[in-house]
C-alpha positions in Angstrom: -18.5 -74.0 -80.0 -20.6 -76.3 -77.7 -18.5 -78.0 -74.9 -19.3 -80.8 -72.5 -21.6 -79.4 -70.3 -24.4 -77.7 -73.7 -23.4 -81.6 -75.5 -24.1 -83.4 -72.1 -27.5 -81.0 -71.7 -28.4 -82.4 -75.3 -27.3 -86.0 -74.8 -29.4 -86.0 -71.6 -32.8 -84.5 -73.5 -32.7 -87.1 -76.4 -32.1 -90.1 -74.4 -36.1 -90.5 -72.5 -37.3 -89.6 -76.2 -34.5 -92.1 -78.5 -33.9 -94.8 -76.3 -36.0 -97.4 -77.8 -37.5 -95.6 -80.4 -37.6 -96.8 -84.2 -36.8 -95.1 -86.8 -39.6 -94.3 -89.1 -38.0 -92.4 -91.5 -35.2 -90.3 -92.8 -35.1 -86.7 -94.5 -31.8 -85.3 -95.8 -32.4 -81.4 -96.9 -28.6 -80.7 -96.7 -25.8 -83.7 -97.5 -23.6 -80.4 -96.4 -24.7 -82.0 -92.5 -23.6 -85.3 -93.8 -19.4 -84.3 -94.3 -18.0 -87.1 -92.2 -20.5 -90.0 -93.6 -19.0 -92.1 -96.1 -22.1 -92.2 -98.4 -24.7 -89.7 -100.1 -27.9 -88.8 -98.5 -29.8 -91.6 -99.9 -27.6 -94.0 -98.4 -28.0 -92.3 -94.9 -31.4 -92.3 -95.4 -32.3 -96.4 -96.4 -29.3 -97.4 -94.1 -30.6 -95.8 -90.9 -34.4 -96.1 -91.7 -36.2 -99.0 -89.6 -33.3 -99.2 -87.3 -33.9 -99.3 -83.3 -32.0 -96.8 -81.3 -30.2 -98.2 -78.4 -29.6 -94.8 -76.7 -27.8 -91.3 -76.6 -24.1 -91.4 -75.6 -21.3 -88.8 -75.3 -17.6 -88.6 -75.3 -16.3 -85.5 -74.8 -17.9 -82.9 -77.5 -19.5 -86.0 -79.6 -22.6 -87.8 -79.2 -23.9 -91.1 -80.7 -26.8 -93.1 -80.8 -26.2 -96.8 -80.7 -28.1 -99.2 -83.0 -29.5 -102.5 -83.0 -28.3 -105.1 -85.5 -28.6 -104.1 -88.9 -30.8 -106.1 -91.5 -29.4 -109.2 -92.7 -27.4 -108.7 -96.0 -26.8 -104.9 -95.5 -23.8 -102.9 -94.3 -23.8 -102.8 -91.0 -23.6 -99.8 -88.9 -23.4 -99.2 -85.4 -24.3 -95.8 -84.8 -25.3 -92.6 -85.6 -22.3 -90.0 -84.8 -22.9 -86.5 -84.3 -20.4 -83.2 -83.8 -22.6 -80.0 -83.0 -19.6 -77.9 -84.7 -19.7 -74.4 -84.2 -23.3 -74.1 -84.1 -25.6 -77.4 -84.0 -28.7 -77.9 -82.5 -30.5 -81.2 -81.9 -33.9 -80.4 -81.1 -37.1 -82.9 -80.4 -40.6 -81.3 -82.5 -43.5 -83.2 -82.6 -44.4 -85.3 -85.5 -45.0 -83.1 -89.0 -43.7 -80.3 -87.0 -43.1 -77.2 -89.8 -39.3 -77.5 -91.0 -37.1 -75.5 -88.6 -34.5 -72.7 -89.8 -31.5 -74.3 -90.7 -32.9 -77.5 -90.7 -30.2 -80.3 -92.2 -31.4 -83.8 -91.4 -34.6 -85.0 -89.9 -35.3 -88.3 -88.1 -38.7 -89.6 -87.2 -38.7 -92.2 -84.9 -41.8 -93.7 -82.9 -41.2 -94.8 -79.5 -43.0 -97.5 -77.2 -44.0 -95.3 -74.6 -43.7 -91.6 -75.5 -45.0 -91.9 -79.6 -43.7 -90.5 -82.6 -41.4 -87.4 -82.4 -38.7 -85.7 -84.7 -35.3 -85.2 -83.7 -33.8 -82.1 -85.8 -30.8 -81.9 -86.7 -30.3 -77.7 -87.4 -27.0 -76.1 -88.0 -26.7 -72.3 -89.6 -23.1 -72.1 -89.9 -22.8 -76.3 -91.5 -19.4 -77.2 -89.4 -21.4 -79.9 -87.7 -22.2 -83.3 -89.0 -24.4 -86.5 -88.7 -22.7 -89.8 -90.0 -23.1 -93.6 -89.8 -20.1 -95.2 -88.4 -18.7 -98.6 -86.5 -18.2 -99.2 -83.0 -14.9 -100.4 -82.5 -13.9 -101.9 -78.6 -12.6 -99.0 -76.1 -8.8 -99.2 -75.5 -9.1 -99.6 -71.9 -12.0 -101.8 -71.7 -14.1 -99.4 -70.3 -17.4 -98.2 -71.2 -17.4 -96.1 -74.3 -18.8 -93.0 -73.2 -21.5 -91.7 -70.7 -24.9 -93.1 -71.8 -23.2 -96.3 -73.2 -22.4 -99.0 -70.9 -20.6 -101.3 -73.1 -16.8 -101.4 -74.2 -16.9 -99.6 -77.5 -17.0 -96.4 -79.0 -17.7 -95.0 -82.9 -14.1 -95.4 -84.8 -14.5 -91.4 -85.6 -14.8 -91.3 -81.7 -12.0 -93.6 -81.2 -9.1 -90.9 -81.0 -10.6 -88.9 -78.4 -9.2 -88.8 -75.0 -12.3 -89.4 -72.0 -13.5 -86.4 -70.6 -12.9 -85.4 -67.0 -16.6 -86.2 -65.9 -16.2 -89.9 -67.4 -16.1 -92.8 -64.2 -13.0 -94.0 -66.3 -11.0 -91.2 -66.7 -7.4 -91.5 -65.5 -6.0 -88.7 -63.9 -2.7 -90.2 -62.9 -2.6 -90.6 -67.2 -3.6 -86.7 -67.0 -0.8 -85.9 -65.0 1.8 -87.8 -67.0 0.0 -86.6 -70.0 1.1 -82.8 -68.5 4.5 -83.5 -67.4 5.6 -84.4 -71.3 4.4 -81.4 -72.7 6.0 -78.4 -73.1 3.2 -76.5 -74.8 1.3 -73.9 -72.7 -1.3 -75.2 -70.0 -4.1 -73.8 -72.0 -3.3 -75.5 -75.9 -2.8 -78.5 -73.5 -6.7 -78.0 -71.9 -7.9 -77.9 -75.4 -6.1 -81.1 -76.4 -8.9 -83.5 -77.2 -6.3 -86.4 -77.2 -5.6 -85.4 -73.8 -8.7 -84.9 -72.1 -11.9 -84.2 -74.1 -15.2 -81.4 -73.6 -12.8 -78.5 -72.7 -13.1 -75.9 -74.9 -12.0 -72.2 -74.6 -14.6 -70.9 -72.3 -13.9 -73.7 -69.3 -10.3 -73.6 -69.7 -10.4 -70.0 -69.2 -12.8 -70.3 -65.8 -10.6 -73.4 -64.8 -7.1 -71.8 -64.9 -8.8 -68.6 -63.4 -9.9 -70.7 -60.6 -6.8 -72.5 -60.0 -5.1 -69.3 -60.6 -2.4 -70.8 -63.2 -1.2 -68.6 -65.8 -2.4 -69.9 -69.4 0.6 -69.6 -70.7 2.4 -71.8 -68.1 4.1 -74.9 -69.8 2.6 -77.4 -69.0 5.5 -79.7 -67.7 6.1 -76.9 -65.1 3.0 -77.7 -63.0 3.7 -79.5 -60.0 1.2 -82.2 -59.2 -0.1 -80.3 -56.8 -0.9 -77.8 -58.7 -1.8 -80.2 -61.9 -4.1 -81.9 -59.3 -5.9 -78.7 -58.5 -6.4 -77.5 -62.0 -8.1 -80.4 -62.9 -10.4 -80.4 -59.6 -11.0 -76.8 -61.0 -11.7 -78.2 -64.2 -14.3 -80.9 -63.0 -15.7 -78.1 -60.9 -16.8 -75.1 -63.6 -18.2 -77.9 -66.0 -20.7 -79.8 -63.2 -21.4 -76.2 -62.4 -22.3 -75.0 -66.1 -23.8 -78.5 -66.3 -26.4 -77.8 -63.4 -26.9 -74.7 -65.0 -28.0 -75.7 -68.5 -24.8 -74.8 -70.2 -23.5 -71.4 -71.7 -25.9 -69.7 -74.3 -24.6 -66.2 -75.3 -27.3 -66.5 -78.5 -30.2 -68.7 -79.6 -27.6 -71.2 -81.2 -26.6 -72.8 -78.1 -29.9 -74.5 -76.7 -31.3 -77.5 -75.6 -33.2 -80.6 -77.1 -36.4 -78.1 -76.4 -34.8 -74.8 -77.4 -34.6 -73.5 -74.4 -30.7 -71.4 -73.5 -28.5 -71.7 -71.0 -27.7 -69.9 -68.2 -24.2 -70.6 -67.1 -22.8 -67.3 -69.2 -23.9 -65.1 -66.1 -21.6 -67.0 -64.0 -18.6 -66.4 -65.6 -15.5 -64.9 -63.7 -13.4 -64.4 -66.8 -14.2 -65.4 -70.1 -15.8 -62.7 -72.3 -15.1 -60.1 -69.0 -12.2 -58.4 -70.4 -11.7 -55.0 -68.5 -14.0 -56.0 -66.2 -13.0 -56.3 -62.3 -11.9 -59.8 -61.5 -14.3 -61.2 -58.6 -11.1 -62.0 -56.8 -8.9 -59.3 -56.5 -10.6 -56.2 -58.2 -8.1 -55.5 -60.9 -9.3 -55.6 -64.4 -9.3 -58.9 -66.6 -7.3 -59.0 -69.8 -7.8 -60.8 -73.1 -5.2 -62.0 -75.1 -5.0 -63.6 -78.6 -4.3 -67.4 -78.3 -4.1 -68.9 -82.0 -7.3 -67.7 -83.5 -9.2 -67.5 -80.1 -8.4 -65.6 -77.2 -7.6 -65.9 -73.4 -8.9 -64.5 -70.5 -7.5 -64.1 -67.4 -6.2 -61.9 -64.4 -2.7 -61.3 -64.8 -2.5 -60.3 -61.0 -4.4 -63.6 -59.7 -2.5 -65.9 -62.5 1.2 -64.5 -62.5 3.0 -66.5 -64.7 6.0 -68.0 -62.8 
């Protein structure tokens, strides 16, 4: 599943090409993309067509593109929400562009400076989703997301925690956050209500650079150690950031459909028997409800 750094790469394509644009039209090839939108595929269509998009924001694993006021007399909506699920793509074509495989939604927008282009909406396996939805103010009043400077945030957005990356992000909340739990460190990573964007593959890097056990309750992590994990954590997602993200197959790409690269610095996810780069003795991999760990049990001893 994308995580912060492949949704920030896409967030950060759309903006230059969205921000400003109008939307010209609507096509709806698959209401399947359309799960967490409260009408049918005609109502996404006339609802969102003609609207002005106000940008490209992200919290966490979600992105959204704020609107401008909708027409007088209509049901208003705030923005268009979007999860990438296990395999999404949001890609940029240029106008009449041929339809792409697994093509779900398509929006064609004109914009002042750049012209008309089509952002794609493509997902093979369908757990992603497009949706019209209502801001709603931030709890903290804080700015909703990155790419969104005002207070509010989707109300299918509301829920989840900020991510480490985000200016507003509390880590003495983090840290109180980890001293409740008694779950394992790693189901506590994943935790969107907790901190968002981490998803297996970075928890695995972070705890293998911070060398903490994945299994370690959470509550057991002194804040030293709490305060190093999560300086780990912001660490292996600027650096998969700066590096395009993780693509192990053509589903994970950017707004241009170009992959990733970040997969060929990986120290322990998806390196199982292989020599940890830090003490030589082979990484091991784990089942963790329905995913897997891994990690070097001689680096992360589990105290």
């Amino acid at each position: 599943m994308p995580e912060l750094p492949e949704v920030e790469v896409v967030r950060a394509g759309l903006a230059p090409a969205v921000t400003g644009a109008t939307v010209l039209g609507v096509t709806v090839l698959d209401e399947r993309a359309l799960t967490r939108h409260s009408g049918d595929g005609a109502h996404f269509e006339a609802a969102l067509t003609g609207r002005r998009i106000l940008g490209a924001a992200r919290r966490g694993k979600f992105l959204w593109l704020p609107l401008d006021d909708a027409v007088p007399g209509e049901t208003r909506a705030d923005a268009v929400v979007g999860h990438l699920g296990m395999s999404g793509q949001l890609l940029l074509r240029a106008p009449g562009a041929a339809v792409e495989r697994h093509e779900r939604v398509r929006l064609d927008v004109s914009h002042p400076v750049h012209g008309e282009v089509a952002v794609v909406f493509a997902d093979q396996r369908t757990f992603g989703s497009l949706a019209l939805d209502r801001l709603v103010p931030t709890s903290d009043d804080a700015a909703g997301g990155l790419g969104w400077a005002e207070a509010s945030v989707p109300s299918q957005v509301s829920h989840i925690a900020r991510d480490p990356l985000d200016p507003a992000f509390s880590e003495a909340a983090f840290r109180s956050a980890l001293a409740r739990k008694d779950s394992a460190i790693k189901r506590v990573l994943l935790d969107q209500t907790v901190l968002s964007g981490v998803g297996n593959i970075y928890a695995d890097e972070a705890l293998w650079a911070a060398r903490v056990h994945p299994e370690t309750p959470a509550r057991a992590l002194s804040t030293r150690a709490a305060n190093r994990l999560l300086a780990e954590v912001r660490h292996v997602l600027e650096k998969a950031l700066a590096e395009g993200g993780t693509s192990f197959d053509a589903q994970y790409v950017n707004v241009n459909g170009q992959a990733g690269y970040f997969a060929h610095s990986l120290t322990a996810y998806g390196r199982t028997g292989e020599p940890c780069p830090r003490c030589g003795r082979p990484i091991v991999r784990v089942s963790f409800t329905n995913r897997s760990s891994h990690f070097c049990p001689t680096c992360q001893r589990r105290r």
